[in-house]
N, C-alpha and C positions, 0 to 999 in steps of 0.2 A: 556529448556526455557519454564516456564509458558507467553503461549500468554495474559491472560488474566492480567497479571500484569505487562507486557514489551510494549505491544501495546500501542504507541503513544496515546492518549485523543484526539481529535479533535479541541480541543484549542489550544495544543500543536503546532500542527500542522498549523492553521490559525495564530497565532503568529510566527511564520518561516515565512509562506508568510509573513506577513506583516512588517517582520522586513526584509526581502530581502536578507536572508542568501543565501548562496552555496550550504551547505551540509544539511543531516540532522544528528540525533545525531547518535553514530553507533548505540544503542541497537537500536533505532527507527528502522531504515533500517535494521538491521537482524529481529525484527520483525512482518515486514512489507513483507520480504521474505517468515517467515515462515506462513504468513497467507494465503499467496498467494499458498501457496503450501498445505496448507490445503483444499482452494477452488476447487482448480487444484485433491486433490483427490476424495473430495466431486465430481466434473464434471465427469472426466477421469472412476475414480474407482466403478461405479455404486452402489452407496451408496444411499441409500434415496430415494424417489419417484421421477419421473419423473419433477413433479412439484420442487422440492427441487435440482434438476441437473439446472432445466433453472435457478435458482434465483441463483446458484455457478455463472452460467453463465455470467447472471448479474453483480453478483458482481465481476467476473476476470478479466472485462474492465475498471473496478478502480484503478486495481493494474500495476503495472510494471513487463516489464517480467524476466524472472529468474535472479537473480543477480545484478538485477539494481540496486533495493533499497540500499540494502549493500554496491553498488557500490558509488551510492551519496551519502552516508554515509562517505567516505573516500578519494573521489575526489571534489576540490574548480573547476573543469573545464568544470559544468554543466550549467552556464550563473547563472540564477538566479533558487531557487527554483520554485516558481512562475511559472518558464519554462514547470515544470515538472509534479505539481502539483496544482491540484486550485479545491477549490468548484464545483461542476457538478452545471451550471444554472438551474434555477427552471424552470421546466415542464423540463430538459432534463434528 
């Protein structure tokens, strides 16, 4: 799986909210996994500079933890997407 070509668009994704679906699509959620697991080696696996570990950091509290995504990819029993996932507020 090329992330770069499977990873959701951020449109995508604000259109799910706003349509009020359950799931999202599966490739979306497998690769929303694999991205998550990319950061997770970027953090974990001392890759890159100190600076470049806090920003994995950063960014693995956007993500879902292991198997989730995939998970709401194939289960309707997550309430609303919306529940799950939303725009981080500006200045947060």
């Amino acid at each position: 799986m090329t992330l770069v070509k499977t990873y959701p668009e951020p449109q995508l994704l604000l259109d799910l909210l706003e349509s009020r679906v359950q799931s999202l699509p599966p490739l979306a959620g497998e690769s929303i996994d694999a991205a998550r697991v990319l950061f997770e080696k970027i953090q974990y696996g001392g890759f890159g500079s100190a600076e470049t570990r806090r920003s994995a950091l950063y960014v693995l509290r956007h993500f879902p933890l292991s198997g989730a995504a995939s998970s709401i990819a194939s289960a309707a029993t997550i309430g609303r997407l919306s529940d799950w996932i939303a725009p981080e507020p500006p200045g947060g």
